[in-house]
C-alpha positions as CSV (number, residue, x, y, z in Angstrom):
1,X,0.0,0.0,0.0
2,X,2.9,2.2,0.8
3,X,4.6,1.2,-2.5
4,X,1.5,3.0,-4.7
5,X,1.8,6.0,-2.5
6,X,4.8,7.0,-2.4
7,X,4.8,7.9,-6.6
8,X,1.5,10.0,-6.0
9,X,3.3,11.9,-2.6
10,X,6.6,12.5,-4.9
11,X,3.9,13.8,-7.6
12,X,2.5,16.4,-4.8
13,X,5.9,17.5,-3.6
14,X,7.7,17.9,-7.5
15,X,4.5,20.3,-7.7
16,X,4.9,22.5,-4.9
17,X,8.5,22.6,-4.9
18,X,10.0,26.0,-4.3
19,X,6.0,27.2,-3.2
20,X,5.5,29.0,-0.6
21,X,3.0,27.3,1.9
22,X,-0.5,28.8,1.3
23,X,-0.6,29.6,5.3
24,X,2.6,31.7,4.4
25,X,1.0,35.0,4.2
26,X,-1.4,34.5,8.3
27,X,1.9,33.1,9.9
28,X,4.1,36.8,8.3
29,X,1.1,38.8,9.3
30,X,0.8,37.5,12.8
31,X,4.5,37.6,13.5
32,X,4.4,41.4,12.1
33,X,1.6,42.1,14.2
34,X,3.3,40.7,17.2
35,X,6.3,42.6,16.2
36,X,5.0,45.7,15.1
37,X,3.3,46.2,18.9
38,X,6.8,45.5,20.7
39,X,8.5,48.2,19.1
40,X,5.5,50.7,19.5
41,X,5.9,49.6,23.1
42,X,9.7,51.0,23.4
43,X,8.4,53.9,21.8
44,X,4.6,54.6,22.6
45,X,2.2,52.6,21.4
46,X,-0.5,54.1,18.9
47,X,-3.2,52.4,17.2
48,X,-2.1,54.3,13.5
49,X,1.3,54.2,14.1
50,X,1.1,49.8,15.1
51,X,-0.6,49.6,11.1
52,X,2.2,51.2,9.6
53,X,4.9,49.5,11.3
54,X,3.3,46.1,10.9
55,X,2.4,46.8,7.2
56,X,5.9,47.4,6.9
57,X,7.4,44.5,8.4
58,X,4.6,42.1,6.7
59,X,5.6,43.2,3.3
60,X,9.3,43.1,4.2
61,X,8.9,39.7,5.9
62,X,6.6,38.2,2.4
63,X,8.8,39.9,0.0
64,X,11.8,38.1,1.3
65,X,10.7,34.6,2.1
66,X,9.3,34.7,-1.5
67,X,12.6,35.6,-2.5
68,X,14.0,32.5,-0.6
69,X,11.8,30.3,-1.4
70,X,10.4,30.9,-4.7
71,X,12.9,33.3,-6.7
72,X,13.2,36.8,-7.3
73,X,10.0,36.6,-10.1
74,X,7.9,35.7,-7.8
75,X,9.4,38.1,-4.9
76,X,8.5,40.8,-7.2
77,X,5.5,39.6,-8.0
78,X,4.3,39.4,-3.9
79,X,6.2,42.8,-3.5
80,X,3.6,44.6,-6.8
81,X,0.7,43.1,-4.8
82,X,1.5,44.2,-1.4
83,X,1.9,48.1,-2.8
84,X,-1.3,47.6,-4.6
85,X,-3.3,46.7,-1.7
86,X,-1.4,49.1,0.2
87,X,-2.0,52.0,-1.7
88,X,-5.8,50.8,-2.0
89,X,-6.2,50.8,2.1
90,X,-4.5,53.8,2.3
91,X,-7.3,55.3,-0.3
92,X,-9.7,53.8,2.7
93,X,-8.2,55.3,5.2
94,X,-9.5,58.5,4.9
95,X,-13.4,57.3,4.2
96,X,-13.4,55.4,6.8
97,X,-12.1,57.3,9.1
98,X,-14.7,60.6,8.0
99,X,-17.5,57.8,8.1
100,X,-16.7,56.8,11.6
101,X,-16.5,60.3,13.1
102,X,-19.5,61.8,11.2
103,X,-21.4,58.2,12.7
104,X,-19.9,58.2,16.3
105,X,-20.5,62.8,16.6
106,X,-23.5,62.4,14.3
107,X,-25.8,59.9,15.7
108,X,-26.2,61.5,19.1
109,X,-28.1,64.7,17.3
110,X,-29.4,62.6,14.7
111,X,-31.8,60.5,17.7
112,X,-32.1,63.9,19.5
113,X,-36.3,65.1,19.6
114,X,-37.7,66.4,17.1
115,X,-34.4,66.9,15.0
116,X,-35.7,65.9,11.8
117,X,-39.3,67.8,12.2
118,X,-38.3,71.1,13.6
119,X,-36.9,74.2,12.7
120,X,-34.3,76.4,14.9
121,X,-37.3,79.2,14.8
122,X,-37.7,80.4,18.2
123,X,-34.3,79.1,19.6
124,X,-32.2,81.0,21.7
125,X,-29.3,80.3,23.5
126,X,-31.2,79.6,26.4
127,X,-32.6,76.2,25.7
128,X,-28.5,75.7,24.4
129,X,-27.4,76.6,28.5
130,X,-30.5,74.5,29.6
131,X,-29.4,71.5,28.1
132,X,-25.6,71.8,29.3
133,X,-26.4,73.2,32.7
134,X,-29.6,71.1,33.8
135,X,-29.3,68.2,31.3
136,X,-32.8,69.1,29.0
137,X,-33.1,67.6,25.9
138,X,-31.8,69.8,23.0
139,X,-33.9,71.7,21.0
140,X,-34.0,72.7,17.6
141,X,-33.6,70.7,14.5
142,X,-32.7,70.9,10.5
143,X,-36.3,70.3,9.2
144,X,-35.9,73.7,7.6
145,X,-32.7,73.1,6.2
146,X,-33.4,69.8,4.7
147,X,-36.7,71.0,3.0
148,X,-34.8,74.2,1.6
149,X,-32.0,71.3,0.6
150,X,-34.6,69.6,-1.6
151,X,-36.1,72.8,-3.1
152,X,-33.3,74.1,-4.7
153,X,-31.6,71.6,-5.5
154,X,-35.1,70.5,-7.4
155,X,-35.1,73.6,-9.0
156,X,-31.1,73.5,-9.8
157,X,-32.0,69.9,-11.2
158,X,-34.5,71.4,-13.5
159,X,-32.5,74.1,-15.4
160,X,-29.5,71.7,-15.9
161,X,-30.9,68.5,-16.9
162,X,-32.7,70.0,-20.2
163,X,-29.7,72.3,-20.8
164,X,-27.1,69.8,-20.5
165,X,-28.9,67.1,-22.0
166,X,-29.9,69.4,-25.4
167,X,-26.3,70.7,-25.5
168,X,-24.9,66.9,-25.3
169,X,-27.3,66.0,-28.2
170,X,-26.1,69.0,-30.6
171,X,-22.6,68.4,-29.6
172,X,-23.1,64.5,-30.8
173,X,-26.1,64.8,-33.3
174,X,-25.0,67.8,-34.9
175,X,-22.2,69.7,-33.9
176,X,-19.9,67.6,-36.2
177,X,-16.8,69.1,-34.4
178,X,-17.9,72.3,-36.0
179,X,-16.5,75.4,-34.6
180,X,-19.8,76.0,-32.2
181,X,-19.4,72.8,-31.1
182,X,-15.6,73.4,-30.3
183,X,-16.3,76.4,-28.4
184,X,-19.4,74.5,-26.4
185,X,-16.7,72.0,-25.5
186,X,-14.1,74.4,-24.5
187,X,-16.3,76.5,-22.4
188,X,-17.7,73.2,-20.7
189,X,-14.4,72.2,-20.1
190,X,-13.6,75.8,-18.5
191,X,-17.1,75.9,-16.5
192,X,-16.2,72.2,-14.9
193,X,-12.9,73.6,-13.4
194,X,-14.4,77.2,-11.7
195,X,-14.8,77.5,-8.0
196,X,-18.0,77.0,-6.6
197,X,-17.6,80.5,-4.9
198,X,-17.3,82.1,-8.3
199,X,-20.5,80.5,-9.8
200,X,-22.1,81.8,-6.2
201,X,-20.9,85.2,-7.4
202,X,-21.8,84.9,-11.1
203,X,-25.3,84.3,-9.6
204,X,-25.5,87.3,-7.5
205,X,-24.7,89.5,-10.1
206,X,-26.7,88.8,-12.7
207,X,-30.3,88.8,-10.1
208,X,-28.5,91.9,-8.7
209,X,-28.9,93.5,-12.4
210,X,-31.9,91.8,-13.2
211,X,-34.0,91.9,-10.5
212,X,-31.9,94.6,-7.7
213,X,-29.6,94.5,-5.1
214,X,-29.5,92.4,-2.0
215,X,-31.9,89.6,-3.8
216,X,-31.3,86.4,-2.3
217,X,-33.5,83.5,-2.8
218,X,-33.7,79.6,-3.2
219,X,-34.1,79.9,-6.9
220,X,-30.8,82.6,-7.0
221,X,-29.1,79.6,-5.1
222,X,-30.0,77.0,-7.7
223,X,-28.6,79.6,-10.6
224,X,-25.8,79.0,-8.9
225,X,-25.9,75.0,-8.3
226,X,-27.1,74.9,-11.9
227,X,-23.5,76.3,-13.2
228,X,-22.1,73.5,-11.4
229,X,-24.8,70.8,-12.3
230,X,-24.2,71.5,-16.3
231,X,-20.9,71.0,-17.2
232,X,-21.0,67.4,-15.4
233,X,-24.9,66.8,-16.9
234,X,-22.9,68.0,-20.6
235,X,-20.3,65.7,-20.2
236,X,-21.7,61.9,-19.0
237,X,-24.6,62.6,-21.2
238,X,-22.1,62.8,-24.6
239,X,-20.2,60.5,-23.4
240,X,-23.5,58.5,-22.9
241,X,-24.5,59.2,-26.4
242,X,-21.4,58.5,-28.0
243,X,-21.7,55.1,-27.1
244,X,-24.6,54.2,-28.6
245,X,-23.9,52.2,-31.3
246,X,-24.6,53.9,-35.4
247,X,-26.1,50.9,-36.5
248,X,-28.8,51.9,-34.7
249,X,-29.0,55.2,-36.2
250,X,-28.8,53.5,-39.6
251,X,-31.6,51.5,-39.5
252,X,-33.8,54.2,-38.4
253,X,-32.9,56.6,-41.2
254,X,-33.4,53.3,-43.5
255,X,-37.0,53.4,-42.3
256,X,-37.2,56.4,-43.1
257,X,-37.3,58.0,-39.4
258,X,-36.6,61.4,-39.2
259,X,-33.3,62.5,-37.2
260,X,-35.3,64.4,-34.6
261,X,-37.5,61.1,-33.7
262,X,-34.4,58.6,-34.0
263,X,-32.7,60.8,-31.6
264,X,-36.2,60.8,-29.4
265,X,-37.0,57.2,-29.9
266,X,-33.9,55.6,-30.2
267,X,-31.0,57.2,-29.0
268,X,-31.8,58.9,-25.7
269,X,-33.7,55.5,-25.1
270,X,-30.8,53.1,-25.6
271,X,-28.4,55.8,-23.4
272,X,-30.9,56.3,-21.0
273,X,-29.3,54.7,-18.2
274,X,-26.3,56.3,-18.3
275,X,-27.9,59.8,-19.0
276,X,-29.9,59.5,-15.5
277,X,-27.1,58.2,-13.3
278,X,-24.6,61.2,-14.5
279,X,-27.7,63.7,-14.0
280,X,-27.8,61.8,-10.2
281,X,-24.0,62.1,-9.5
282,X,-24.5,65.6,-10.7
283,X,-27.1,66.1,-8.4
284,X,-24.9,64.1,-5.2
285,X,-21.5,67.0,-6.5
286,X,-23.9,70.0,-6.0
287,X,-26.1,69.3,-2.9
288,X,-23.0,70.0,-0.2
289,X,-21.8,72.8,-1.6
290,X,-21.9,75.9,1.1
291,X,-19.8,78.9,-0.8
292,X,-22.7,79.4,-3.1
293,X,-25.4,79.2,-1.1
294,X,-24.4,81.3,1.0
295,X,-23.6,84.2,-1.4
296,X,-27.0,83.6,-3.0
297,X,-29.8,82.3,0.0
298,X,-28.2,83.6,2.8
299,X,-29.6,81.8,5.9
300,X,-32.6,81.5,7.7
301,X,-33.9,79.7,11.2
302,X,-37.3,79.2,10.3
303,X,-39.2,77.4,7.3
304,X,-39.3,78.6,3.9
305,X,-41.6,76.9,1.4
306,X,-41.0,79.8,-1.4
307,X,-38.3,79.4,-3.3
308,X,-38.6,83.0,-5.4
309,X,-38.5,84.9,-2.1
310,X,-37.0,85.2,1.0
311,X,-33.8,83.6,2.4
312,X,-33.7,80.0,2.7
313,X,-31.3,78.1,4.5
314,X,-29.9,74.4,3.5
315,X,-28.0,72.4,5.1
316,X,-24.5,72.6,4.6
317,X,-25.3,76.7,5.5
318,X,-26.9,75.2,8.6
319,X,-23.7,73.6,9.5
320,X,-21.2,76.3,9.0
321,X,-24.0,78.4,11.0
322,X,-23.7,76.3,14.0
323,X,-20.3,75.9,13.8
324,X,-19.0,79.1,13.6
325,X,-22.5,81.2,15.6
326,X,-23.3,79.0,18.4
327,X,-26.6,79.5,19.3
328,X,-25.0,79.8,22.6
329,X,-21.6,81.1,22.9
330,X,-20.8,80.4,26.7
331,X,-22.2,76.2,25.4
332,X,-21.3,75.7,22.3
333,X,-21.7,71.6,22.7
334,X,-25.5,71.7,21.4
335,X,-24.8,73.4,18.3
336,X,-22.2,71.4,17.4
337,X,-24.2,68.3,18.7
338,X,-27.2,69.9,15.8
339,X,-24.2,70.2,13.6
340,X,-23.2,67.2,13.6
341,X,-26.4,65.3,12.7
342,X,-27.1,67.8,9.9
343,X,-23.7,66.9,8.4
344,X,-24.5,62.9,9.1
345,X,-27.7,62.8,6.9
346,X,-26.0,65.0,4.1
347,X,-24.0,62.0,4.2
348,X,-26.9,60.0,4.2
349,X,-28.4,61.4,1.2
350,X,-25.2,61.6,-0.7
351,X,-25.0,57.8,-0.2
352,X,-28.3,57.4,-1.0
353,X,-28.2,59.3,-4.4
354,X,-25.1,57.5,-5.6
355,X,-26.5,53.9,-4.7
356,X,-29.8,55.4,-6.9
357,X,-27.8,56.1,-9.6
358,X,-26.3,52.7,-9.4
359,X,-30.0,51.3,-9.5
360,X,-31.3,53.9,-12.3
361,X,-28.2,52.3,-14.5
362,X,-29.0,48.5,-13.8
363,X,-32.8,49.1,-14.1
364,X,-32.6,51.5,-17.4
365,X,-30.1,49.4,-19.0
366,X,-30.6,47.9,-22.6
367,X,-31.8,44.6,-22.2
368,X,-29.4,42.0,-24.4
369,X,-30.3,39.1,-25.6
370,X,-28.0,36.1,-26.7
């Protein structure tokens, strides 16, 4: 029995000769780990500083046992990988480490009473020394800020989307690389770069010629999301179009369909998907942005359902309010407890609109056949 073994073990062992052991890669982690804490010991241990020592050592410690064992290919090889994943959790890093401190600051105002259905009308530093001194409940909440959130970013969603999406069709359809559709591209290209501050400004002077000075408004805000929204709306919607394949537009014209109803009917159609999840990543770039709205809707503590008049405030203006006014000065822990929360569901509905856009693209998607 041993005899018809031993060719089959010899087999096993020709195959994994000069391999390292697939356990290889726990028993160097677990020895950097190990190693990684007893020199942050000597030194003062800290949590970041432990990662970086250890991811150090592990890639050392892999690198060069490959190099042993398995030749200098293969070393190099193990050494590409670890840099790839380390650059990719470095990249992580960061989000994770916003994520966390929005969550662990955020939550606490985000539970508070009454923080999602009421305004900051009415509240005074007062309730703010209250809650610090005699442990009330804090009062106040974004329910203004969200709803003025929503309008004008409806409204900003309403002037980009046509104009983008009509500018994207000419620039495919019919621009032809023509000398208009050159300068469309350039100034798209120039418009996608410009600070948010200076779109803010661009809006307050022309409703400061139009309409007078001082006007600031909801709908002068989404002016100013809307020179934001359009370059980006331009861009992933001709990309989007470009895409779609001429055959298509072939066989319509063959029929006899005219180019305004192929483009109707069966271009925008068959780049649908793609169309609506750039216009919702447009939507996701533009509704934190603070400069603008501040230049153009000021801010206000209590609702405001008319977008033509009046200030309005949002809710990235919310947070910088809190931030930098307390309601209280002498207890400025409520404020930035309100602050907090705001800034955790803008987070919220950032996520929420990319994984939409992500669902708009699988749902809207061509259906192919086989």
């Amino acid at each position: 029995m041993s005899s018809t073994l031993t060719p089959a073990r010899s087999k096993r062992s020709a195959l994994t000769k000069g391999q390292l052991p697939k356990y290889a890669p726990y028993v160097v982690l677990g020895l950097a780990l190990i190693v990684g804490a007893a020199i942050l010991a000597l030194i003062g241990f800290n949590a970041f500083g432990w990662g970086i020592v250890s991811a150090i050592l592990f890639a050392a410690g892999l690198v060069g046992w490959s190099a042993a064992v398995e030749g200098s290919r293969k070393a190099k090889d193990k050494l590409a990988t670890c840099l790839v994943v380390g650059s990719f959790l470095v990249a992580l890093l960061p989000l994770i480490s916003v994520i966390w401190t929005v969550l662990v600051n955020g939550v606490p105002g985000l539970i508070s009473p009454g923080f999602l259905t009421s305004s900051m009308n009415g509240v005074t530093g007062v309730y703010d020394n209250k809650a610090v001194e005699e442990g009330a409940p804090v009062i106040g909440g974004i329910y203004h800020a969200l709803l003025g959130t929503i309008q004008i970013t409806l409204v900003a969603t309403v002037i980009s989307v046509p104009v983008g999406l009509l500018s994207a069709i000419y620039l495919v359809e019919y621009g032809h690389d023509g000398r208009l559709a050159r300068a469309i591209t350039f100034f798209v290209d120039v418009m996608t770069g410009i600070p948010s501050i200076v779109a803010g400004l661009f809006a307050a002077a022309f409703f400061f010629a139009v309409v007078g000075p001082g006007t600031k408004t909801g709908a002068v805000a989404a002016v100013a999301l809307s020179v934001l929204m359009i370059p980006v709306v331009v861009r992933s919607s001709e990309e989007m179009l470009k895409i779609v394949p001429n055959e298509l537009r072939e066989a319509a014209y063959a029929l006899g369909v005219r180019k305004w109803r192929t483009i109707l009917k069966v271009v925008i159609p068959t780049a649908i998907s793609g169309i609506a999840s750039g216009v919702t990543l447009a939507i996701a770039r533009v509704i934190g942005e603070t400069a603008p709205i501040l230049v153009t809707a000021g801010f206000a503590t209590s609702i405001n359902n008319n977008v033509f008049g009046g200030w309005m405030a949002s809710l990235p203006t919310f947070i910088y309010t809190q931030i930098l006014n307390p309601t209280s000065p002498a207890n400025p822990d409520p404020s930035s407890q309100r602050a907090w929360g705001a800034a955790l569901v803008l987070i919220i509905l950032v996520m929420v609109l990319n994984l939409g856009a992500r669902l708009i693209a699988r749902t809207f998607a061509p259906k192919t056949g086989r």
